[in-house]
Phi, psi and omega in degrees: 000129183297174202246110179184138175282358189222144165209161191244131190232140179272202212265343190277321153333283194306296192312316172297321157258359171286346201267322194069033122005164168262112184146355199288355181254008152282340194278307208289357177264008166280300200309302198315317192287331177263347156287332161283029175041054140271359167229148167265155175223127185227154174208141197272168170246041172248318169301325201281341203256296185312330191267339168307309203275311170334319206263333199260329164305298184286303183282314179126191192243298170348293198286350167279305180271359170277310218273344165288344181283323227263309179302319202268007174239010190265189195280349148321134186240097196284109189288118175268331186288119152254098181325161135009281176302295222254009158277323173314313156332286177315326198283305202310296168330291195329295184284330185285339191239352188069001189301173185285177167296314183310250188324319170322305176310288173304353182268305213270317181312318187284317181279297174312355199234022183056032177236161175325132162257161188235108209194143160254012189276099210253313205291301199285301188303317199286003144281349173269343159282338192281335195261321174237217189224059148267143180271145155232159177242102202256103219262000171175000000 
C-alpha cells in the first residue's frame, strides 16, 4: 500500500466493497485506517451521489438512504464543496482526458488536497496518471 496520509476514494472503491468485489478488503483497510485516524480518507459528493444512485438501481431507496446516512456519519470526510480552484482543475482534466464529470471532480479533489485517488478505473484514468501529478492507488 503507498505510504501517503490523504487518499480519495472514487465512487468504484465504495461500490467494490459494498459488492464485496475484488480489492474491497484494501478498500475495507482505508476505512480501518482512517477510523483510527491514521489517515485521512475523502470523497467528494459527487462520488458519493454516485454510489447512492447505484444503491438505489440496485437495493430500493430505503437501503440507499440508509447507506447514505452510514457514509455521512463514518470516517469519510465527505467534500460537499467544489472550489474555485478544482472546478478550473476539473474542466482542464475533462477536456484534455474526456473524462466523466464525476472522476474529473475526483482527479482535482486528490491533486488539491495531495492525495492519493483510490480507483479501479485504469481505461478512463491511467493517461491521466501518465499525463498530470496526480497519484493514484490503483485498489485492482
Amino acid at each position: 500500500m503507498p505510504v501517503n496520509d490523504r487518499y480519495v476514494l472514487d465512487a468504484c472503491a465504495v461500490i467494490a466493497f459494498l459488492n464485496k468485489e475484488p480489492g474491497a478488503e484494501t478498500i475495507v483497510d482505508l476505512i480501518q485506517r482512517a477510523e483510527y485516524k491514521e489517515i485521512a480518507l475523502y470523497m467528494t459528493s459527487i462520488q458519493a451521489l454516485e454510489v447512492y444512485y447505484d444503491r438505489i438501481r440496485i437495493k430500493g431507496r430505503d437501503y440507499a438512504d440508509t447507506f447514505l446516512h452510514a457514509l455521512y456519519t463514518s470516517s469519510i470526510k465527505i467534500l460537499d464543496h467544489v472550489s474555485r480552484a478544482n472546478i478550473r482543475i476539473a474542466g482542464h482534466l475533462k477536456t484534455r482526458y474526456s473524462l466523466s464529470l464525476a472522476d474529473a471532480v475526483a482527479c482535482a479533489a486528490a491533486y488539491s488536497l495531495s492525495a492519493f485517488l483510490v480507483t479501479a478505473d485504469h481505461h478512463e484514468l491511467t493517461p491521466v496518471e501518465k499525463g498530470e501529478n496526480i497519484p493514484f492507488f490503483w485498489f485492482r
